[in-house]
N, C-alpha and C positions, 0 to 999 in steps of 0.2 A: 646793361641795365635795361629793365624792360620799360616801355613805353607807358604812360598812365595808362590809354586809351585799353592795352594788353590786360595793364593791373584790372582793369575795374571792368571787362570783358570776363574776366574770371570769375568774378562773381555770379556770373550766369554760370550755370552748372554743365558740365562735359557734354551730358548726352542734350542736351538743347540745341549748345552749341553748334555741336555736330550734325543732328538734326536738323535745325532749321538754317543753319550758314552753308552746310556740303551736301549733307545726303540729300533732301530733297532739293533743294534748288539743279542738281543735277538728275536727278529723276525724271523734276517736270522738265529739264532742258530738250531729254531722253526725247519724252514726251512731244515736246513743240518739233524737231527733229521727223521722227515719226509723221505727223499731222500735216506737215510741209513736204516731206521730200517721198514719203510710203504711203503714200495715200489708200491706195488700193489695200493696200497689207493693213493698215489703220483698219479702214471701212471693214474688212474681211472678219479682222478678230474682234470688233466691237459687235457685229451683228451682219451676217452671213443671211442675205438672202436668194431663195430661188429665185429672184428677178436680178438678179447682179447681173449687170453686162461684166464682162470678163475684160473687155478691153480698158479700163480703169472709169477713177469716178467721172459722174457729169459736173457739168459747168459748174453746174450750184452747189455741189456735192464738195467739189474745188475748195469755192469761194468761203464757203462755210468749213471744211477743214482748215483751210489757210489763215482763216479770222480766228477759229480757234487756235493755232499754231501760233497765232500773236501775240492771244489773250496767254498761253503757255511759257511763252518768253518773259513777258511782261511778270509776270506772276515770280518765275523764277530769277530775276533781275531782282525785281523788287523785295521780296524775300532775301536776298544773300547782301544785298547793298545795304537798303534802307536798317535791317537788323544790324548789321555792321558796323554802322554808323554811330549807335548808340548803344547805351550800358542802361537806359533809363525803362526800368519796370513798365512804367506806365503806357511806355509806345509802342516795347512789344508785346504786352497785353493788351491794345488796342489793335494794333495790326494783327496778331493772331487770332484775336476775336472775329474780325472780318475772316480771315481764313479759313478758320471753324464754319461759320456760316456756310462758305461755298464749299467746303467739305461733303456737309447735307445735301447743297443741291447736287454737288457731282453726284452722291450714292443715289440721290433719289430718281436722275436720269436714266439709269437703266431697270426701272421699273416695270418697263414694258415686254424684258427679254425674260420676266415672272420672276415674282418674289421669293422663287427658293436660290434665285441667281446671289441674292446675300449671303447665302448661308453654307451653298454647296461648293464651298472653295475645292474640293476634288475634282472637279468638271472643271473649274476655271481653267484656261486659255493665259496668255501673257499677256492680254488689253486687261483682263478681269483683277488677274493679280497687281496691275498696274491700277485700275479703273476702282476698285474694290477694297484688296488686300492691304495696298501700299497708303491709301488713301483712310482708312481705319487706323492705320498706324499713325500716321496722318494728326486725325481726328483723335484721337486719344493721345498723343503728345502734346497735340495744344490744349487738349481740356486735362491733363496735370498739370499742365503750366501755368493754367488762368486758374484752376483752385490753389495752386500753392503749392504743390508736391515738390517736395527738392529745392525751391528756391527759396 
């Protein structure tokens, strides 16, 4: 017999579920992974410059990948647990709402590698499809879910 917690987890709809409990929380996990342990490789596919020392990032270059790598865990912990937790509309339309938010700021961060970098997913790289692609899908599963699609 299933569990209430099960029963009433159903009522959120397949692709949410799956969505916001597996896919991405494993994504950004991908992600924190990455930022922590490939830095170099990180820094390369996010923005490749002719001043890169080869021999990997600086100190601060580190520090601030490694604080993002934190912030990527966190993110993805709290996404698959705190959802988890509960069946109640209102908490994962509040928590997704914040998610959304930071959705924009990640797109809006690579602004500086020019604004056809949105649009030209044929150029895109695997940070872009990551940084970009996956992050739109992202962004649009939680803005159906906060108007009401499906639920």
């Amino acid at each position: 017999m299933p569990s209430a917690n099960a029963a009433a987890m159903s009522s959120i709809p397949l692709w949410y579920r799956l969505f916001f409990l597996y896919i991405e929380p494993v994504a950004t996990a991908v992600g924190a992974y990455y930022a922590w342990f490939q830095q170099h490789e990180y820094l390369d596919l996010t923005y490749t410059s002719a001043s890169a020392v080869s021999l990997g990032p600086s100190a601060r270059e580190s520090i601030v990948l490694s604080q993002l790598a934190n912030m990527y865990a966190v993110f993805a912990l709290n996404e698959a647990l705190v959802l988890r937790s509960t069946t109640n509309l209102r908490v994962w339309s509040v928590f997704l709402f914040g998610l959304l938010l930071a959705d924009f700021g990640h797109i809006y961060s690579v602004k500086d590698v020019g604004f056809d970098i949105y649009w030209k997913f044929w150029d895109w790289n695997s940070m872009y499809w990551g940084n970009l692609g996956f992050v739109y899908v992202g962004a649009a599963t939680r803005t159906a879910f906060l108007a009401g699609v499906g639920v």
